[in-house]
Structures are given as C-alpha cells and as structure tokens.
C-alpha positions in Angstrom: -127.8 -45.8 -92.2 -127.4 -43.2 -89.4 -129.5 -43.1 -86.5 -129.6 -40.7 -83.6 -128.9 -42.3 -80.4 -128.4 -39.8 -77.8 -128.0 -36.2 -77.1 -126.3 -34.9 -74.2 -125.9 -30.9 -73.4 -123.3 -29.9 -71.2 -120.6 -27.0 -70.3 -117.3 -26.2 -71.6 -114.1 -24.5 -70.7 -113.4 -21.6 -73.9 -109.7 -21.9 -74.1 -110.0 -18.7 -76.4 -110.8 -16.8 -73.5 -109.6 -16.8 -70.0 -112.7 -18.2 -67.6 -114.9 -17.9 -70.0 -117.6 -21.3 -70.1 -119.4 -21.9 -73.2 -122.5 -24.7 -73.9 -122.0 -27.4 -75.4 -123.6 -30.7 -76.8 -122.5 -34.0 -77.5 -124.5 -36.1 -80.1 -124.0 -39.6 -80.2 -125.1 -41.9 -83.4 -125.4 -45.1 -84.6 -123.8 -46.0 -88.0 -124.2 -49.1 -90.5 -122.8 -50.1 -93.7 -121.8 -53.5 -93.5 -120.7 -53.2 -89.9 -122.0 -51.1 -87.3 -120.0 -47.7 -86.2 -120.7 -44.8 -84.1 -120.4 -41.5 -84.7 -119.6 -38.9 -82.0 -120.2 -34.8 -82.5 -118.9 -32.2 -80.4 -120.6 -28.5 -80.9 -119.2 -25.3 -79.0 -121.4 -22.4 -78.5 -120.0 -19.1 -77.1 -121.2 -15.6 -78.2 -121.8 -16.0 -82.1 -119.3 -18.8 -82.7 -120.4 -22.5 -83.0 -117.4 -25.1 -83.4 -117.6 -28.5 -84.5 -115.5 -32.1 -83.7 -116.5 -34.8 -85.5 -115.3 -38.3 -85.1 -116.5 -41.8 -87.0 -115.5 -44.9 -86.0 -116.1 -47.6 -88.9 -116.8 -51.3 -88.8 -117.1 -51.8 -85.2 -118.9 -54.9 -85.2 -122.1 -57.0 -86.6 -123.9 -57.5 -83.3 -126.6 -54.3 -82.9 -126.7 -55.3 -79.1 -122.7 -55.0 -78.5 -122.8 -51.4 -80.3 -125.7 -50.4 -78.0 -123.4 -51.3 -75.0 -120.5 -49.3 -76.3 -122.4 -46.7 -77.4 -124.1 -46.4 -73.7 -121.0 -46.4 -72.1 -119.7 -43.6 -74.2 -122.5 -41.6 -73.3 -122.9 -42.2 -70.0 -118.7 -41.2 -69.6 -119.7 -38.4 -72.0 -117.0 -39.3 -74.3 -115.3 -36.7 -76.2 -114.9 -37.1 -80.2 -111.0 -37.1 -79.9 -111.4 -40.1 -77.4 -114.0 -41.6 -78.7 -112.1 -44.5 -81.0 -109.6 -44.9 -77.9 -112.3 -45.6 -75.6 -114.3 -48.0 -77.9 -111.1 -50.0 -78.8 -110.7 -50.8 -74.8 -114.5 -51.3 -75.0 -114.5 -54.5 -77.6 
C-alpha cells in the first residue's frame, strides 16, 4: 500500500548555477507492508531539467496514529529525503 499524504511546493538553491533558484516539491507518503513506512520525494525543476531524491524508510512501526505524527512533523519541518530516516529515528 502507498498513500499520498502531503504535498508541499517550495524553492530551491540550483548548485549547478551560481544564484540561480529553481521550484521544487516535496511529496510525502504513507507506506504499509507489514509495518508502516514513509516515503519522502524530492523533485527539482529549473529550465527543462527535473531531478529526483527518493528516500523509503521501511517498517517503522504498527500503530497508523504514531506514523501520522511522524509523518506530520516531517512535513511541517519540510524534511528533505536525505534526512528523512535521521529525523524519524529521533522521532520514535
């Protein structure tokens, strides 16, 4: 199971480019096999080039209510992909 929790757009810094800013959005899901993860994506769009970070973070825990906290706190923070299991290990 996957289920679309959030979607957040925001700005970005291009590092490709000096000064250049380039949109962005953050997608936030829920995931379930036998225990509930989260999966975080990170797309970059500047001129005619889209980027993607994914991140998954398995078996988080059983309790849907518990992954609904975490996962409001990492959007809230709007939590990057390659933070995103850091963050959710202080969480538990």
């Amino acid at each position: 199971m996957r289920e679309m929790y959030a979607k957040v757009e925001t700005k970005d810094i291009n590092y490709s480019k000096v000064g250049a800013v380039c949109d962005s959005q953050l997608e936030y899901y829920i995931t379930k096999e036998n225990l509930y993860g989260i999966e975080v994506i990170k797309t970059n769009r500047h001129e005619n080039i889209v980027t993607t970070e994914i991140k998954n973070i398995l078996n988080i825990t059983n309790d849907e209510n518990k992954i609904r906290r975490i996962i409001d706190t990492l959007v809230d923070r709007k939590v990057l992909p390659y933070v995103a299991e850091e963050i959710v290990q202080d969480l538990i």
